[in-house]
LUMMAR-734611 format. One record per residue (C-alpha): x, y, z; residue number from 1. Coordinates in steps of 0.05 Angstrom, whole numbers. Layout:
BEGIN
+--------+--------+--------+-----+
|     c1 |     c2 |     c3 |   k |
+--------+--------+--------+-----+
|      X |      Y |      Z | NUM |
...
+--------+--------+--------+-----+
# end
This chain:
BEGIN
+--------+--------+--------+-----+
|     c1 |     c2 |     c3 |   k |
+--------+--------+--------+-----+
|     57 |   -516 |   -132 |   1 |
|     80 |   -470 |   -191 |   2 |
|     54 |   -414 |   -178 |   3 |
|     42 |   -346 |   -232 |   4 |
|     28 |   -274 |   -197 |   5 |
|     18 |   -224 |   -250 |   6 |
|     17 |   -142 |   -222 |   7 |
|     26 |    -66 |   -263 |   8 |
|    101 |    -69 |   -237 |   9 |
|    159 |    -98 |   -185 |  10 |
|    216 |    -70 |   -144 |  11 |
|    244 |    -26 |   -148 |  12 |
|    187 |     10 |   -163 |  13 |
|    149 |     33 |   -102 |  14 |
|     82 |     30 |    -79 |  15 |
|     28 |    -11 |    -40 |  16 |
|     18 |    -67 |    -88 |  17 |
|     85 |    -76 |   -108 |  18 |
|    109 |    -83 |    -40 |  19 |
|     53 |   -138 |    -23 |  20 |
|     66 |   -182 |    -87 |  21 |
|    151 |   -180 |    -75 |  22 |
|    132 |   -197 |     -4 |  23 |
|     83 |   -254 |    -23 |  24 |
|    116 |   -281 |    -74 |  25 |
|    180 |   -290 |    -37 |  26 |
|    152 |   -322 |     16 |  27 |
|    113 |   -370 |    -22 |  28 |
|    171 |   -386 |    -53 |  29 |
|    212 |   -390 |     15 |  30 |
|    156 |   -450 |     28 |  31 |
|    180 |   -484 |    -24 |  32 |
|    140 |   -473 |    -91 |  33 |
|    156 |   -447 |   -155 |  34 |
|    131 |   -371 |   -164 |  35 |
|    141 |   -328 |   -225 |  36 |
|    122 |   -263 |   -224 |  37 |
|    100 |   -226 |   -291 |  38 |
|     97 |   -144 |   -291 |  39 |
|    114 |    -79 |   -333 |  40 |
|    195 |    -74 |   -340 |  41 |
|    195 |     -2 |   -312 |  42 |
|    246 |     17 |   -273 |  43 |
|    293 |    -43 |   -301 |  44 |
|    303 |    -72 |   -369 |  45 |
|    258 |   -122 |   -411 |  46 |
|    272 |   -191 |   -393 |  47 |
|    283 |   -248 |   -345 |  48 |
|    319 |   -245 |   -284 |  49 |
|    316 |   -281 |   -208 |  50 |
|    321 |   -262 |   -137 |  51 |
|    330 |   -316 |    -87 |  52 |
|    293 |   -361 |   -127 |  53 |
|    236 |   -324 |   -148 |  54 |
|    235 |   -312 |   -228 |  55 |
|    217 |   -246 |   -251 |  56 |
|    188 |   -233 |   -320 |  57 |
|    196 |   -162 |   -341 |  58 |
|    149 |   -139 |   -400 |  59 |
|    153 |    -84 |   -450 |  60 |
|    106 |    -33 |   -442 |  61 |
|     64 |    -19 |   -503 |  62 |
|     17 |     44 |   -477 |  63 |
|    -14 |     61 |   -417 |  64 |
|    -97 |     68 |   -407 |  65 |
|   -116 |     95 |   -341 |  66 |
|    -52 |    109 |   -310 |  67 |
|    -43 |     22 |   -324 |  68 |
|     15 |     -3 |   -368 |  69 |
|    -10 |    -39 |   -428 |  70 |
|     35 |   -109 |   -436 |  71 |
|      9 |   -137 |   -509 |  72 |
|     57 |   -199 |   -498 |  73 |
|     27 |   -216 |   -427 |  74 |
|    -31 |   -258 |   -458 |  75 |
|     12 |   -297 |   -498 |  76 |
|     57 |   -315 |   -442 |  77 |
|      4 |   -328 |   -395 |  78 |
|    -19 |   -379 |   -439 |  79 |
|     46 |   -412 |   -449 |  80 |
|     71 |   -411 |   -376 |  81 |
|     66 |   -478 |   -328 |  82 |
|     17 |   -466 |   -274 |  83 |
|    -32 |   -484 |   -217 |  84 |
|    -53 |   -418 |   -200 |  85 |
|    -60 |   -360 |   -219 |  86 |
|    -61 |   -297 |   -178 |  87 |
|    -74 |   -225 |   -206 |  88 |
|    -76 |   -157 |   -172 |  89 |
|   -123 |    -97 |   -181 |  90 |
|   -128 |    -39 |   -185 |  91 |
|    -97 |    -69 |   -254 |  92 |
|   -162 |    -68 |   -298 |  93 |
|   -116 |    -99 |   -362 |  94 |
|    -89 |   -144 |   -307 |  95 |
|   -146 |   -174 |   -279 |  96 |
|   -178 |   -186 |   -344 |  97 |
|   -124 |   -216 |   -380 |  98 |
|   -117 |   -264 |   -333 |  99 |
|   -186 |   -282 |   -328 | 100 |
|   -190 |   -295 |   -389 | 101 |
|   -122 |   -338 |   -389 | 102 |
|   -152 |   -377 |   -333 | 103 |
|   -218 |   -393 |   -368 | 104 |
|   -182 |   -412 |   -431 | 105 |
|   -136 |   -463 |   -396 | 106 |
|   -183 |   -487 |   -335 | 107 |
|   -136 |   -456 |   -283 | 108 |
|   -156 |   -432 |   -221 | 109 |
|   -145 |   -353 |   -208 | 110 |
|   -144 |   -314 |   -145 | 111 |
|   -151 |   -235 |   -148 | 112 |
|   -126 |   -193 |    -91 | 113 |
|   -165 |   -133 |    -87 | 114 |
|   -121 |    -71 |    -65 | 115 |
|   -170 |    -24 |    -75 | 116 |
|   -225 |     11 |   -118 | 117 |
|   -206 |     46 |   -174 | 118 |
|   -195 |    127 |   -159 | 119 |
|   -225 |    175 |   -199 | 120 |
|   -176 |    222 |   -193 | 121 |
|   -209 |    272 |   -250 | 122 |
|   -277 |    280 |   -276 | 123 |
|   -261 |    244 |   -340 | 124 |
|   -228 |    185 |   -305 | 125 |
|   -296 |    183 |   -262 | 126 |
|   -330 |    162 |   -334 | 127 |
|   -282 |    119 |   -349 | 128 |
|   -281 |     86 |   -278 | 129 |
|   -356 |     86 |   -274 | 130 |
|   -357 |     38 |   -346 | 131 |
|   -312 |      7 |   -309 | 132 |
|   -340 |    -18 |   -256 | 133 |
|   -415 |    -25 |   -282 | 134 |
|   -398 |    -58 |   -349 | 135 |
|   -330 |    -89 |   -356 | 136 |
|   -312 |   -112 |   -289 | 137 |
|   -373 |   -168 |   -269 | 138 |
|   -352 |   -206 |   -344 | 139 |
|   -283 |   -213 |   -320 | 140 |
|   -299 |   -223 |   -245 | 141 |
|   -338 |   -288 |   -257 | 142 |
|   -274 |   -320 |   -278 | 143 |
|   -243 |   -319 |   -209 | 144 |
|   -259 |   -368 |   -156 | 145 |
|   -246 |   -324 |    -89 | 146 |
|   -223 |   -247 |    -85 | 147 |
|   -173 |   -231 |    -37 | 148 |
|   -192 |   -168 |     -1 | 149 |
|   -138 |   -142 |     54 | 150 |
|   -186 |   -112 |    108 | 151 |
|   -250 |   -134 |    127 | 152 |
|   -285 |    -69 |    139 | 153 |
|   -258 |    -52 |     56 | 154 |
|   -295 |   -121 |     39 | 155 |
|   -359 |    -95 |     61 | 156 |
|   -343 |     -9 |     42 | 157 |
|   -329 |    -24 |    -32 | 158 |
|   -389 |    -19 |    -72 | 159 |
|   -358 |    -79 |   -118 | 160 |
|   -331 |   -127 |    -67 | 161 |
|   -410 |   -123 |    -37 | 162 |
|   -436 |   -154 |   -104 | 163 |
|   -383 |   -216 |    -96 | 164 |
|   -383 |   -219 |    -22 | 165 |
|   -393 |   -297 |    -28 | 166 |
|   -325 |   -307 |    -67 | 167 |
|   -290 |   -248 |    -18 | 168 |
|   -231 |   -281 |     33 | 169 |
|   -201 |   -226 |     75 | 170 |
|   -123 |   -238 |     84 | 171 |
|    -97 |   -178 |    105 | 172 |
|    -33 |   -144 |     86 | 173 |
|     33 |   -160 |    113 | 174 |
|     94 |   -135 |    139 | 175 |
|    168 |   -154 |    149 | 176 |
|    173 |   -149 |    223 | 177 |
|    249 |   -176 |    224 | 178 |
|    262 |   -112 |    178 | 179 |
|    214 |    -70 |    217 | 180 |
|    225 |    -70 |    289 | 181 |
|    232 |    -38 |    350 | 182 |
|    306 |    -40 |    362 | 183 |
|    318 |     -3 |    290 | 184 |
|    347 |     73 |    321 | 185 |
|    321 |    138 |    284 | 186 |
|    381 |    174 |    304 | 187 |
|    422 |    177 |    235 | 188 |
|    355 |    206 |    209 | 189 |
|    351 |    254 |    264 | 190 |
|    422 |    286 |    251 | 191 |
|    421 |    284 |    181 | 192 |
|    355 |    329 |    184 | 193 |
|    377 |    369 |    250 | 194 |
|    317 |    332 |    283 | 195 |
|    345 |    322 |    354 | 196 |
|    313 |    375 |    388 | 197 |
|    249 |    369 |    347 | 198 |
|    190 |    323 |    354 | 199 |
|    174 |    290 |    289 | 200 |
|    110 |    273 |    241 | 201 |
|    126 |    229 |    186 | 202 |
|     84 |    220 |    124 | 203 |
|    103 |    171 |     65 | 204 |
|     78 |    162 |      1 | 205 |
|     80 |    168 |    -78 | 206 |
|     72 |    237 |    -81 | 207 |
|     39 |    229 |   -156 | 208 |
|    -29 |    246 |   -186 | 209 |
|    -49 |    169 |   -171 | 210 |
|    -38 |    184 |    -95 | 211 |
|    -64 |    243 |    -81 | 212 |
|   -124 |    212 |    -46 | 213 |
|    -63 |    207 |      3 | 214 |
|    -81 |    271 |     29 | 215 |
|    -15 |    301 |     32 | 216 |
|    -49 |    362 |     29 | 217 |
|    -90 |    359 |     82 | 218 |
|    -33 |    345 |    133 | 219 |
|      2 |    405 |    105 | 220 |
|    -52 |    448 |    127 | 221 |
|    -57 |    417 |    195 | 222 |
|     13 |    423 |    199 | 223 |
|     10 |    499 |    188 | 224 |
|    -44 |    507 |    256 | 225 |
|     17 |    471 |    280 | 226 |
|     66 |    520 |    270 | 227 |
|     66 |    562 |    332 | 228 |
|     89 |    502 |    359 | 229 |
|    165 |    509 |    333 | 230 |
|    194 |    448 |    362 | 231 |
|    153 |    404 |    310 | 232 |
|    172 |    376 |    246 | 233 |
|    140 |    347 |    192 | 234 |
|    183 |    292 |    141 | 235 |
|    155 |    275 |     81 | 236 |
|    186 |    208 |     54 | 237 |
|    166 |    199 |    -20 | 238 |
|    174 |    228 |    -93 | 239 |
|    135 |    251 |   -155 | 240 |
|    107 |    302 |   -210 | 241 |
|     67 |    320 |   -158 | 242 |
|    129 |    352 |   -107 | 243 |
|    127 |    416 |   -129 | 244 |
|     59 |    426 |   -121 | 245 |
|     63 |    411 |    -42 | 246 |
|    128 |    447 |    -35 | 247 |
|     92 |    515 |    -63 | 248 |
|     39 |    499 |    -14 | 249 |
|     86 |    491 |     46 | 250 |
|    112 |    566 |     19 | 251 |
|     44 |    587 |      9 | 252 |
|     41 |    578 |     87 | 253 |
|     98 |    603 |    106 | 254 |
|    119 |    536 |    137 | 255 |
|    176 |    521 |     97 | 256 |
|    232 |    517 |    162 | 257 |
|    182 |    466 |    187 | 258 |
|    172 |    411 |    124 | 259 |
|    226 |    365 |    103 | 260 |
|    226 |    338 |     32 | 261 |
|    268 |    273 |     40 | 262 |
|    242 |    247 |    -23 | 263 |
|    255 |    171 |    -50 | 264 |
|    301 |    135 |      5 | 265 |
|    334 |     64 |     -3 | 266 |
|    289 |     10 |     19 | 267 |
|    343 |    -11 |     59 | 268 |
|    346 |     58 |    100 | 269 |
|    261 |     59 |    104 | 270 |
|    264 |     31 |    178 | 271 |
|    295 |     87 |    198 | 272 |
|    261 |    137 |    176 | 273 |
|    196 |    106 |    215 | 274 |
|    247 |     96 |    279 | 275 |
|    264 |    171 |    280 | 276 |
|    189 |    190 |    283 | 277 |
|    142 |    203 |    340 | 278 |
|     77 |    187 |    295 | 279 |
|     64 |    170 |    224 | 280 |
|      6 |    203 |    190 | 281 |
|    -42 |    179 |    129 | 282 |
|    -99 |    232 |    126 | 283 |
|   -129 |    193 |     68 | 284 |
|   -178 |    227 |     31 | 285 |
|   -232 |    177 |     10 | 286 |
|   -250 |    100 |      4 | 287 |
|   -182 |     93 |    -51 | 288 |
|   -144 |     72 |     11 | 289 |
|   -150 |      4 |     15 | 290 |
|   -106 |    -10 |     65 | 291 |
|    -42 |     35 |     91 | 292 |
|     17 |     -7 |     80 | 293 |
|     59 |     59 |    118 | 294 |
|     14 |     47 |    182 | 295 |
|     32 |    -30 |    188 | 296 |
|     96 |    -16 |    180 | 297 |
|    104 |     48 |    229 | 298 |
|     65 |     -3 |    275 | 299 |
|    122 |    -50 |    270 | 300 |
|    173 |     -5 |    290 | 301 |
|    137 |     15 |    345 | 302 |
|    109 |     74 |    335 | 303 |
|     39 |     95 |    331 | 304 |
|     -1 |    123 |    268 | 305 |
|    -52 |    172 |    259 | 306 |
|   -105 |    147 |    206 | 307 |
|   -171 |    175 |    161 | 308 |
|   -229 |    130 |    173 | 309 |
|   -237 |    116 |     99 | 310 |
|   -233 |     66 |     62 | 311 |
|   -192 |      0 |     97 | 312 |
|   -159 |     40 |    151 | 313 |
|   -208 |     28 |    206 | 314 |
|   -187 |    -39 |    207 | 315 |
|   -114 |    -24 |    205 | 316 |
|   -124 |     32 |    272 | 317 |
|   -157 |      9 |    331 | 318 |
|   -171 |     76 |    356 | 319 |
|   -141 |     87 |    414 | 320 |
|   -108 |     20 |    411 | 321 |
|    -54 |     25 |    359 | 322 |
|    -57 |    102 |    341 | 323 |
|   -120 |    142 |    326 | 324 |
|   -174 |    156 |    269 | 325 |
|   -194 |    230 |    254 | 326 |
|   -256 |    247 |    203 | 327 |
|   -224 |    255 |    129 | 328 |
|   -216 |    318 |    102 | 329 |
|   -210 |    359 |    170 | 330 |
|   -141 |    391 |    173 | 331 |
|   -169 |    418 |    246 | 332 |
|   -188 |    359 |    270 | 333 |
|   -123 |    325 |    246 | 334 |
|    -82 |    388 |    275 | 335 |
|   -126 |    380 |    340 | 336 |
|    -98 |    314 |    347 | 337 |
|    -32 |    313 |    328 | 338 |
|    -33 |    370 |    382 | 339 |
|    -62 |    330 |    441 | 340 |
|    -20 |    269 |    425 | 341 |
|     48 |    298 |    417 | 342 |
|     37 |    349 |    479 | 343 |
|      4 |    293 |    526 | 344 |
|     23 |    235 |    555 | 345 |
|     87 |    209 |    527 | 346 |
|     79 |    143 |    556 | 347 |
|      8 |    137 |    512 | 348 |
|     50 |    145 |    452 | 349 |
|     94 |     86 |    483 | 350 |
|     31 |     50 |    499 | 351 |
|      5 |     53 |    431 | 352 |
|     69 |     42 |    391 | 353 |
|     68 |    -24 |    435 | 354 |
|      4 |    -49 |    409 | 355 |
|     23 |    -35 |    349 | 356 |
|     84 |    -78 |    344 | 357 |
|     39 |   -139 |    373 | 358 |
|    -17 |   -123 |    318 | 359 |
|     40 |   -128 |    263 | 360 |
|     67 |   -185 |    287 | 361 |
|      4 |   -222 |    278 | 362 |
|     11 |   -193 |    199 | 363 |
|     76 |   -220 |    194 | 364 |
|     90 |   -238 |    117 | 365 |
|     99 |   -314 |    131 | 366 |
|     33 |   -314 |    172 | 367 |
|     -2 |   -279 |    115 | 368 |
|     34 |   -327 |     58 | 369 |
|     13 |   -382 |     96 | 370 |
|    -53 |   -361 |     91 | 371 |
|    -53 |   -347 |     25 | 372 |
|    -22 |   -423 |      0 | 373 |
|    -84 |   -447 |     43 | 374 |
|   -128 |   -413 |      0 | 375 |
|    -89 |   -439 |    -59 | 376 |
|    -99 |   -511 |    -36 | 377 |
|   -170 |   -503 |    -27 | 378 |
|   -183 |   -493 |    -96 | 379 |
|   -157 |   -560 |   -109 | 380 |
|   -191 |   -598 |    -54 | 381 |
|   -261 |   -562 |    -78 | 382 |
+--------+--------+--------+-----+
# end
């Protein structure tokens, strides 16, 4: 099957999305089809290039609407490119309507994956995401034959998956559970930080105006009801414009000796940062969290996560099971936990870091690209 997956941008840039199509499109393409993946050219050059098999088509950026890179040659080559399918990614309004309309033109099937709702992370981009969503998206959305959505409790939260719920197939995210695992050691980490005496919360995640539903923030503040508590640490794994606006914070609260900025780490070195953890925290802020890539991926190491219940997180967290869900937007209730779990029972911390390595391993990324080609083929036998 030739196969086209069009996204905002590739690795090595980071983020959700990114992570998901690299991760799908290699193991599509480890099953024996032919994938090409169009995006933005950001961080590399313009142009061709392949990894493992898997072609890569780097565009040149023309403008950006929305935060979204604007790729004027993407239609064009869309239309020229041998396919069977055609598989877009949102929150990518330019993406998913370009290819929409690409599909309709030629008589392809297309396949959206739905990552998440647009954020309005201002009042202005509110408007904007308001037309959106009322006006613009249900032209474009008729074009597709099935959404992807990654959790099934998003599929029925988002107020625009509800009006398509008859073309909605949950798949949910996946994770590398060779390169995530329990026998990966945290100690490097630990040294390198002067973490060996310390018990450690990790957080990580863009730390840009895009992700600030994230809720960064928020776990800074619980951190600081924290702080008479001097044997804890907080590590915050990620990088952005948006760095210097926590850091002042962390000052603001005199918690500086207790926050570690590691910033952007190799890929390659991610693992480890998870392994030297006691829990992983995503105090999301809203429904914009479609998913929690971090939490699958702390799971898989074996460690448990602490989770908002926004958005598609409740169907990430069993609470109780894999980690634990606190109400959004609580630093006390998040600080209340983080308390009881890393002063209680150490062997519930074990406990749950153990279900979450099964969970993940039912997400593997060849269970969920296997899944995915099955949807693929039913298009063709429909």
């Amino acid at each position: 099957m030739k196969i086209v997956i069009v996204n905002s941008f590739f690795p090595p840039w980071r983020g959700g999305a990114e992570t998901y199509v690299y991760n799908l499109a290699m193991n599509l393409s480890h099953r024996g089809h032919q994938v090409v993946v169009f995006c933005s050219n950001p961080p590399l050059e313009i142009g061709s290039r392949r990894i493992n098999g898997l072609r890569i088509e780097r565009l040149q950026i023309s403008g950006r609407v929305y935060g979204t890179p604007i790729m004027l040659d993407l239609f064009l080559r869309l239309l020229s490119e041998p396919a069977d399918v055609l598989h877009a990614n949102f929150p990518s309004p330019y993406i998913a309507f370009m290819t929409a309309v690409v599909a309709k033109i030629r008589g392809l099937p297309a396949i959206l994956t739905w990552h998440n709702d647009l954020p309005p992370v201002t009042r202005t981009a509110g408007a904007i995401v308001t037309f959106h969503d009322r006006i613009v998206l249900p032209v474009y959305l008729q074009c597709y034959e099935k959404v992807i959505a990654t959790s099934d409790h998003y599929a029925c939260i988002s107020r625009n998956l509800r009006r398509v719920l008859s073309k909605v197939v949950v798949i949910g995210n996946g994770v590398d559970t060779k390169r995530f695992n329990t026998g990966v050691t945290g100690s490097r980490i630990r040294a390198k930080f002067n973490l060996n005496r310390s018990k450690v919360v990790l957080f990580v995640g863009a730390l840009t105006e895009w992700h600030r539903y994230k809720g960064l923030d928020v776990l800074i503040e619980a951190f600081s009801m924290l702080n008479q508590q001097k044997s804890i640490r907080l590590l915050v794994v990620g990088d952005g414009v948006l760095k210097q606006e926590y850091q002042r914070l962390v000052t603001s609260m005199g918690i500086e000796n207790s926050v570690i900025f590691a910033g952007n780490v190799p890929d390659l070195e991610l693992p480890e940062y998870y392994a030297c953890s006691d829990i992983l925290a995503l105090p999301s802020k809203d429904s914009s969290e479609g998913f929690g890539l971090t939490l699958l991926e702390a799971n898989a190491t074996g460690k448990p996560v602490v989770g908002s219940s926004v958005g598609g997180v409740p169907s990430v967290i069993r609470d109780g099971y894999n980690g634990v869900l606190v109400s959004p937007n609580n630093p006390r209730a998040l600080a209340n936990k983080l308390f009881e779990l890393l002063n209680g029972d150490p062997g519930r911390l074990v406990e749950m870091g153990k279900n979450g390595r099964a969970l993940a391993e039912n997400l593997d990324w060849t269970i969920v690209a296997k899944d995915t080609e099955d949807l693929y083929e039913s298009l063709f036998s429909n």
